[in-house]
N, C-alpha and C positions, 0 to 999 in steps of 0.2 A: 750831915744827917742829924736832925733835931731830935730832942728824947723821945717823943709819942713815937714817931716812927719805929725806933728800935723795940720799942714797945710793943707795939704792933706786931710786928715780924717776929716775935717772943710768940708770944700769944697764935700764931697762926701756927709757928714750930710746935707748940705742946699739944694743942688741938689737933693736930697730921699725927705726929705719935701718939696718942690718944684713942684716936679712932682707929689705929693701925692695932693696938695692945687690943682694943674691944675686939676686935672681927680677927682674930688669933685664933685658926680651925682648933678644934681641938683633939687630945688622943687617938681617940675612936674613928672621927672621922678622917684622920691622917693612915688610918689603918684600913679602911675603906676607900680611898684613893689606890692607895700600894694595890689593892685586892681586884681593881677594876683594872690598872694596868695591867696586872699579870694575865687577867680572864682574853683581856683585847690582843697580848701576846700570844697567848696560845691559839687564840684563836687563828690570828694571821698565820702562825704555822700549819695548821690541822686546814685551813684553806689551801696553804701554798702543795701540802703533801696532796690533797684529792686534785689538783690541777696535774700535777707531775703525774698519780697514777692514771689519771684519765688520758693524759696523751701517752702514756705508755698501752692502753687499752685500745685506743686508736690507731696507733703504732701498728700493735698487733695485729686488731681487724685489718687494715687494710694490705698489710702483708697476707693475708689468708685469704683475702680476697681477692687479689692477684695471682695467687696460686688458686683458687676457686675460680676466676676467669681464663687463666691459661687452661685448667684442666678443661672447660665450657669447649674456649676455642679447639682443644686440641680434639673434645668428643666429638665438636662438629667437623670439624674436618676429615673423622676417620668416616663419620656420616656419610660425606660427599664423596668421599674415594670408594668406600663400599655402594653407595648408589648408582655414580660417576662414573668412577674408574679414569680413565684417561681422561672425560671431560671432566671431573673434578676442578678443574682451576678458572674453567669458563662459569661454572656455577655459583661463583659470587663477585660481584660487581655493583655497578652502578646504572641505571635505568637511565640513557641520553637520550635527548631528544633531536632531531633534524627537519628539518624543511625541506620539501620538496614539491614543485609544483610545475602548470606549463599556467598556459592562457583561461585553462577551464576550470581547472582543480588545485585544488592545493591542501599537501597528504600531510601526515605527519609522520615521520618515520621514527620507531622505538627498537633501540639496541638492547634489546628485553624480548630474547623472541627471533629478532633481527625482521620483523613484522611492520605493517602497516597500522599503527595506532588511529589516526583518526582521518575521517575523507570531509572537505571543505567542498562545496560546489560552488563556485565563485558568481554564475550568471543566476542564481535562484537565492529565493529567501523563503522563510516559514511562512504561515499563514498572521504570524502574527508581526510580519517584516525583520526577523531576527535572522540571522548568517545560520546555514541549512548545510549542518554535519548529517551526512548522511550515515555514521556512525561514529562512535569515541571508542577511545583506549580500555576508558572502564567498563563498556557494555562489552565487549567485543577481544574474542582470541583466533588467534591461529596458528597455527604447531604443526608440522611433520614427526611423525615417531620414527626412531632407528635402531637397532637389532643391533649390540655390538658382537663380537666376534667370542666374549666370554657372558655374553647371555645376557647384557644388560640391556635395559628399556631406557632407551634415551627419549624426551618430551623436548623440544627445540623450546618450547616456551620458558622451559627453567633456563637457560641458557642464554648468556650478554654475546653478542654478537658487536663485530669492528667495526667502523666504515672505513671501505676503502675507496683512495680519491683515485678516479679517474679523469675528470679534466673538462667530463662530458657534463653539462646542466641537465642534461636531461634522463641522464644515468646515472641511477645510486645502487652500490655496490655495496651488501655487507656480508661479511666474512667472520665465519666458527672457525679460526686458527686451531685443530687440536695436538699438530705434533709439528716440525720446520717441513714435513714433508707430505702430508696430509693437511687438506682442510675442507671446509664445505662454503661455498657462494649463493647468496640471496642476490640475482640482479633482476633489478628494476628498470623498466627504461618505457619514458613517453614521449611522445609523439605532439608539437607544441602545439596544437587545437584540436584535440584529441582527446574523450572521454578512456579510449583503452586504453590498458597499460601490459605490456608484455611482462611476464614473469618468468625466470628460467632459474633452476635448481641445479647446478653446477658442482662437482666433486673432483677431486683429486686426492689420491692416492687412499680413497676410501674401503678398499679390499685390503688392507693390512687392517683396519679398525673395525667395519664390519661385519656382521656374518656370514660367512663365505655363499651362502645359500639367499643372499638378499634378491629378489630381482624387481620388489617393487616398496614401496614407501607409503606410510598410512598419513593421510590427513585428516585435520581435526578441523570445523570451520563453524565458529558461533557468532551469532551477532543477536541485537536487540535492537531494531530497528524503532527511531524515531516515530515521534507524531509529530507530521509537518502540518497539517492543514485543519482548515476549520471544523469540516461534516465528521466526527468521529465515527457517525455508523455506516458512510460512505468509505471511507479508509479504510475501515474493516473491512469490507466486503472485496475492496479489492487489490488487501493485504494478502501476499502470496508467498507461500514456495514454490518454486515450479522449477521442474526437469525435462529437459529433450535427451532421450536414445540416442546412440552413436548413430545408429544406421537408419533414423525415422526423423519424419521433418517435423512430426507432430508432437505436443507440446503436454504432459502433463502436470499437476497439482498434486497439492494437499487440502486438506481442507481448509475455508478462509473463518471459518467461525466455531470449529473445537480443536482440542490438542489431538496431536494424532503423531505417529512414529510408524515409518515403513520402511521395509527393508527389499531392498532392489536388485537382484544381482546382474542384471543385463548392464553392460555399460553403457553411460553416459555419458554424453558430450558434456553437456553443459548442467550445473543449479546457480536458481536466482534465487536470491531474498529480495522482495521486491513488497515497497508499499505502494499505497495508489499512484504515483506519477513520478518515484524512482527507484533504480535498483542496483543492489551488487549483485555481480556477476560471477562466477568463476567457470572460466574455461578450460576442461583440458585438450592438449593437441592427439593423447594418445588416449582418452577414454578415463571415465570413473570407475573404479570395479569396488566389489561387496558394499554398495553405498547402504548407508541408515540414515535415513532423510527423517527430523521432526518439526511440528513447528506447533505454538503453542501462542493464545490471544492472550495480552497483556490485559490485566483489571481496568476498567474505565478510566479510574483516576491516574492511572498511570500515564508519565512523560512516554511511554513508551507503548507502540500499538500491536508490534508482535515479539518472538521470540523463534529464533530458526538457528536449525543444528545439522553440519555434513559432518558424515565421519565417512571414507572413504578408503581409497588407495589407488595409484595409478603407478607404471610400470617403471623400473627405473635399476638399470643392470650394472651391478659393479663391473664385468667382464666388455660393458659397452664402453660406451662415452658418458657412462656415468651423471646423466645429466633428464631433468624433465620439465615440460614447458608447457606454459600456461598461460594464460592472457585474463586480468581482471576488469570487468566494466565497471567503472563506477559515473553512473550519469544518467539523466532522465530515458523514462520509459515512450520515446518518441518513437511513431512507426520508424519516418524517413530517416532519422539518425541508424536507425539499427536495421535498417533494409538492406543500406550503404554497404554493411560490412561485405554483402553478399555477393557486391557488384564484383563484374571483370574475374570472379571466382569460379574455379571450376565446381563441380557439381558435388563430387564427391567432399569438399572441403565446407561447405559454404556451413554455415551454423545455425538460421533462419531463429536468429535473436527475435526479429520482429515480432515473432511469436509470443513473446513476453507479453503486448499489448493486447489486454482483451477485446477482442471484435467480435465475438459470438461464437457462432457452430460455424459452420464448413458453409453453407448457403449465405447465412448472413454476413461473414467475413469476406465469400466472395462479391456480397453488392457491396459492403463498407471499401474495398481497396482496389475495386471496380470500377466504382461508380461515387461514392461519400467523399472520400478521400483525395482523388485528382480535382474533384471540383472543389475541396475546399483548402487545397493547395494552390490552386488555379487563383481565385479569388484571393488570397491571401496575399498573392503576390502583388497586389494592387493596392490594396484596402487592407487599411490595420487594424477598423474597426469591427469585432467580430461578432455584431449582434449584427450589423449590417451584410458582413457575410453569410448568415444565418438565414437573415431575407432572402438573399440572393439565394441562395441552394434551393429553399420552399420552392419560389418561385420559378426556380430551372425544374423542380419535381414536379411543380401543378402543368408547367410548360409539356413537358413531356407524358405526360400521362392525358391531358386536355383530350385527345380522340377519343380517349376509350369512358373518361371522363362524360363525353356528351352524350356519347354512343348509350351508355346507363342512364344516363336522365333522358333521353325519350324514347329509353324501353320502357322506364316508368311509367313516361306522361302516355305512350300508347296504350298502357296495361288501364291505366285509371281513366280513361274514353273507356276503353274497352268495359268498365266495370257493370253497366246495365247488361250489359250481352252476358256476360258471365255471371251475373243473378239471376238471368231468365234459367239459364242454364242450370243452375243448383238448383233451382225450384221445378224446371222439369224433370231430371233427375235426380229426387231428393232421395234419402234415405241410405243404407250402408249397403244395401245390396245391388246399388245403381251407380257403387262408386266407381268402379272401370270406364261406365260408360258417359260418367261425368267430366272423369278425367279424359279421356277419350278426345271429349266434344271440347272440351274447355282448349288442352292441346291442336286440335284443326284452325279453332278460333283465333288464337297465336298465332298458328302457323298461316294461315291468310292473310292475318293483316301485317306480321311482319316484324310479332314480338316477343319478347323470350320475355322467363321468369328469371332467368338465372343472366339476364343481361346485366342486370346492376353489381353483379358478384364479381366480374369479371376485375375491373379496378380496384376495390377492394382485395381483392388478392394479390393482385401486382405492388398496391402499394405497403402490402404487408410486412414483405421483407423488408421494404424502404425504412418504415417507421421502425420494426425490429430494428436495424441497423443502426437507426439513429439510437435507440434506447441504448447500445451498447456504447456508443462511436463518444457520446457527450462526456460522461461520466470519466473515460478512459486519454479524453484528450488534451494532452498536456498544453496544447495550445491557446484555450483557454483559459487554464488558470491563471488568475490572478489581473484575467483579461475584463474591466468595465464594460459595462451599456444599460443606461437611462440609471432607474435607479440600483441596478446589482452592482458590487464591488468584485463580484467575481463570478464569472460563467461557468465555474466547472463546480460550485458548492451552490447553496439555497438562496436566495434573496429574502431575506426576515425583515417584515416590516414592523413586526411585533413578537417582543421576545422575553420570557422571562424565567427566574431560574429555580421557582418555585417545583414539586413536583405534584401538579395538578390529579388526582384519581380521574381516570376516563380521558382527560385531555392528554394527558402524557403517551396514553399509548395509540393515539388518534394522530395529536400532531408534535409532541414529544413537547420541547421549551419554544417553538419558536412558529409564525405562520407566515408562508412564503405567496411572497404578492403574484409573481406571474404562474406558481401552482392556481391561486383563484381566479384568476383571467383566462385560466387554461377550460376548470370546469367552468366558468360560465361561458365561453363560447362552444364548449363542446354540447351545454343544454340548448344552445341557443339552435346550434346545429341539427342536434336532434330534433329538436319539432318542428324546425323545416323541413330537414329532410322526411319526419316519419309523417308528414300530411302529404306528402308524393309518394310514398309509396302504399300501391292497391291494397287492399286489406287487412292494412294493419288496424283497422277499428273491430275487425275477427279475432286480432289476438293482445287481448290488452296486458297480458300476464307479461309478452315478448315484449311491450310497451313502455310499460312499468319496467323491465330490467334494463331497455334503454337510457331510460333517465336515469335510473339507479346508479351506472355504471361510470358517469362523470363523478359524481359523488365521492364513489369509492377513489377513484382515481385521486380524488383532492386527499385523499390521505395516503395513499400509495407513493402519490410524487411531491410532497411537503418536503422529506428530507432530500429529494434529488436536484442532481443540477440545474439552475435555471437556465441555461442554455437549453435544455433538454423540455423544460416546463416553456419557453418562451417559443423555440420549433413548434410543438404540438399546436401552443392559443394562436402563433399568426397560421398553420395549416391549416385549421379550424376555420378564422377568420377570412382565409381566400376560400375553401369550399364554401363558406358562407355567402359571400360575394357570385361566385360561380353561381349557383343555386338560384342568387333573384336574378342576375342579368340573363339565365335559362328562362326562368317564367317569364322574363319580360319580354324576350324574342320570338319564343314559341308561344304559338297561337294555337292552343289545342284543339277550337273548331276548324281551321283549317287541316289541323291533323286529320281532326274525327275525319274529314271529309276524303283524307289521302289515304286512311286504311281503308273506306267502305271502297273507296275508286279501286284497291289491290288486292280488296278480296273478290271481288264481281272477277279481276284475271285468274287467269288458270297459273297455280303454283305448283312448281316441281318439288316435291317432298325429296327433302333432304335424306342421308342414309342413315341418321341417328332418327328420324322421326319415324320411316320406317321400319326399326328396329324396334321403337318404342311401340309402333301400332301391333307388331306381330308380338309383342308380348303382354299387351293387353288383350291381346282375340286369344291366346291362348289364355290366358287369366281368367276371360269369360265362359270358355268352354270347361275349362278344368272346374269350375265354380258349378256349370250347369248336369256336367256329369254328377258332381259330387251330390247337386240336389237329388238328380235320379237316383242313385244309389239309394239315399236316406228315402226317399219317396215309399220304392219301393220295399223297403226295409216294412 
């Protein structure tokens, strides 16, 4: 190592120490180090202390909170043993779910209850093609109340019920265990293409738990019945409650459009909650007794179109067999499914379900299941198309009415020949005091040639109840729905060919959001029909006021049958369209001068007066006389 070097490293040694003496903290500031350590000591202690107290605080709460939750659990417990009593330990559990179903239905069963939670109908969909519950778990309860022996009110709904396996698919079994020797059986059991389902309420050893004085059982039955379909003011209408009497085959209601609550005490067989095209049923085998039927229309915007509540009781003897039975429908509102049950049954049993379907009064239900219905059973069996069906029935109704049919158009065409003869006639008899002897003359004039006034009424009445029937038959027939033809998506709701969801003033209560194409092909053939027919019949230029209401009444019609089935609108415009047809191929075969010519040939013969005409005559001659005395009196007065 040469000198500069040592040198060097001299020099870089004094300059390190050097600057190590400069930057030497001083005093004060070495006494402010010490001051901040102790501050950052104390601190980490007075932090470690509040961490220690805090979980010693936590400690605590939740020790007291454990005793604040045991005291919780123990005050509800003593809840449920004073409410309870014996059932106390069935009153808290867990809500299970189960499956149950055959080929038609598929249920859901809740151990909540030991009830029917929700009903699937597997052959149907909603109007909006979505899987069609005919009720859920949340709309919908059902409960038996029981009387215990020390005066408690038991509600089966608070209460978890077991399943018990039997082995059967198509039997479900659940079971209120309340003591090893006592208990209560919910069974269930269907039938594998079968909308019924048998219910039976089964006990054992229930006269040690009950009240000795039990001899019947209260039921509680609510539901809120779905919006399936498209027409919501067609729904409503034939949204129902409805009861049949034990001992009567006829069918009554509630109202289908305000809330209403009735109290019944005659027993009953059967209540249905029933919307337009299906329904729950409940059957019982030994009668309903102190029933309180309600049922209430859900808000518009409501998923939901009504609201129906049984509260009941039917018979059920601890000293018997301890047991009561019952059968639930859950399935469309079809005649021939629900006529079925009736069959092979003796008389006193039968339950005349059918009645559910509305077909009108007692006349018109018997042309609809007379006459409507086998023919359109008939046809069906052939033909799937059911606007085609539709054809066909017209056509079998214009078929069969056609004599009486002709028989009225040339009592017309002879009345309107006739018409000069019956102007001579008013004009020689003019005036109000010549009226007997106008009618008189006018009446022999008829009676000659061979023609009534009242000839054209005759088919028209006949097919009166026809039409009535259909007016019921469309709306109600689930065989339609959901059935196409031409342009409708569905036969049992409106065909819209224009729709919107505005709420027009004046439009909306005319034809509401929407305008249905064969409601306007109905009124326009029904106008067309009118002034055919009203230039055939005699004197209707006499009465224009009757004239004017003719036309008016298609009119009306186009907003009457806008919300209805088109099925229902598509019958009426092709009925229309064959009495149309009917009507020219008439004009065109009759030859009214050959007529004119066949009445004057049959009044020149000698006609036998009928026993009505002579009846008529003798109380016109009395009319005349009575009228002629009455002048002498006044004369002489």
């Amino acid at each position: 190592m040469d000198k500069q070097t040592i040198i060097g490293f001299v020099l870089i040694l004094l300059i390190l120490i050097g600057f190590q003496y400069l930057n030497k903290p001083t005093a004060a500031q070495l006494e402010q180090a010490r001051l901040q350590d102790s501050i950052a000591h104390v601190e980490k202690l007075r932090a470690q202390a509040e961490a220690a107290m805090q979980e010693a605080v936590l400690a605590q709460q939740a020790a007291t909170d454990t005793l604040d939750m045991n005291a919780f659990v123990e005050q509800q417990e003593r809840k449920r043993q004073q409410q309870y009593g014996l059932f106390a330990p069935l009153s808290d559990g867990e809500n299970e779910h189960y499956m149950f179903s055959n080929d038609v239905m598929e249920l859901t069963m809740s151990s909540k209850g030991g009830r029917i939670g929700t009903v699937l109908l597997k052959n149907y969909v909603t109007g909006d093609s979505l899987p069609l519950y005919l009720y859920d778990e949340e709309t919908s309860s059902f409960s038996l109340t029981l009387i215990t022996n020390d005066s408690r009110v038991i509600s089966t709904k608070d209460l978890y019920f077991r399943r018990v396996e039997t082995g059967n698919p198509l039997e479900f079994v659940f079971r209120l265990p309340i003591s090893e020797e006592s208990y209560l059986d919910y069974v269930y059991t269907l039938s594998q293409d079968d909308y019924m389902m048998h219910f039976d309420v089964k006990g054992k050893g229930l006269e040690r738990i009950l009240s000795p004085g039990t001899n019947s059982i209260d039921i509680d039955w609510k539901v809120r019945m779905r919006s399936q379909e498209k027409g919501r003011k067609f729904e409503n209408r034939y949204s129902m409650l409805q009861y049949k009497f034990l001992e009567d085959k006829d069918v009554e209601k509630l109202s289908e459009s305000k809330e209403q609550t009735k109290n019944v005490s005659s027993r009953l067989r059967w209540v249905s909650f029933k919307d337009q095209f299906f329904a729950a049923v409940l059957i019982a085998d030994k009668g309903l007794s102190s029933n309180v039927l309600s049922t209430a229309v859900e808000p518009e915007i409501s998923p939901y179109v009504k609201s129906y509540s049984l509260q009941s009781s039917t018979e059920f003897n601890l000293r018997g067999a301890s047991e009561a039975n019952f059968k639930f429908y859950f399935g469309p509102s079809k005649y021939q499914i629900l006529k079925n049950y009736d069959n092979d049954v003796e008389k006193e049993a039968r339950m005349h379900l059918d009645r559910i379907v509305p077909l009108g009064g007692s006349l018109i239900r018997w042309v609809s299941t007379i006459l409507i219905l086998p023919m359109f059973n008939f046809f069906g069996r052939f033909i799937t198309n059911y606007g085609i069906i539709i054809i066909l029935m017209t056509l079998c109704i214009k078929i069969l009415i056609f004599p009486l049919t002709y028989k009225s158009y040339m009592s017309s065409a002879k009345m309107r020949v006739l018409k000069p003869e019956v102007d001579a006639i008013n004009q020689k008899y003019a005036g109000d005091s010549k009226a007997a002897e106008r009618s008189q003359a006018t009446m022999e004039l008829y009676r000659k040639a061979g023609a009534s006034p009242m000839g054209g009424c005759l088919p028209m009445l006949l097919q009166f109840p026809v039409l009535i029937a259909m007016f019921w038959f469309f709306p109600a027939s689930i065989e339609l729905r959901q059935q196409a033809f031409l342009w409708a998506p569905d036969l049992s709701t409106y065909d819209a060919i224009l729709s919107w969801k505005a709420d027009i003033p004046l439009i909306k209560g005319l034809f509401g959001h929407h305008i249905s194409l064969f409601c306007i092909l109905m009124t326009v053939t029904n106008i067309l029909s009118t002034k055919i027919t009203s230039g055939d019949t005699a004197g209707s230029e006499q009465m224009p006021g009757m004239k004017m209401m003719m036309y008016l009444m298609p009119i009306m019609f186009l907003f009457m049958f806008n919300n209805y089935a088109s099925g229902l609108s598509f019958y009426y415009f092709f009925s229309s369209l064959v009495s149309i047809v009917q009507t020219l191929i008439f004009r065109a075969c009759i030859d009214e001068k050959k007529l004119r010519a066949q009445i004057q040939l049959n009044a020149s013969k000698p006609r036998p007066k009928s026993a009505f005409q002579k009846r008529l005559e003798e109380a016109q001659r009395m009319q005349r006389e009575q009228a002629k005395a009455n002048a002498k009196k006044n004369f002489g007065r």
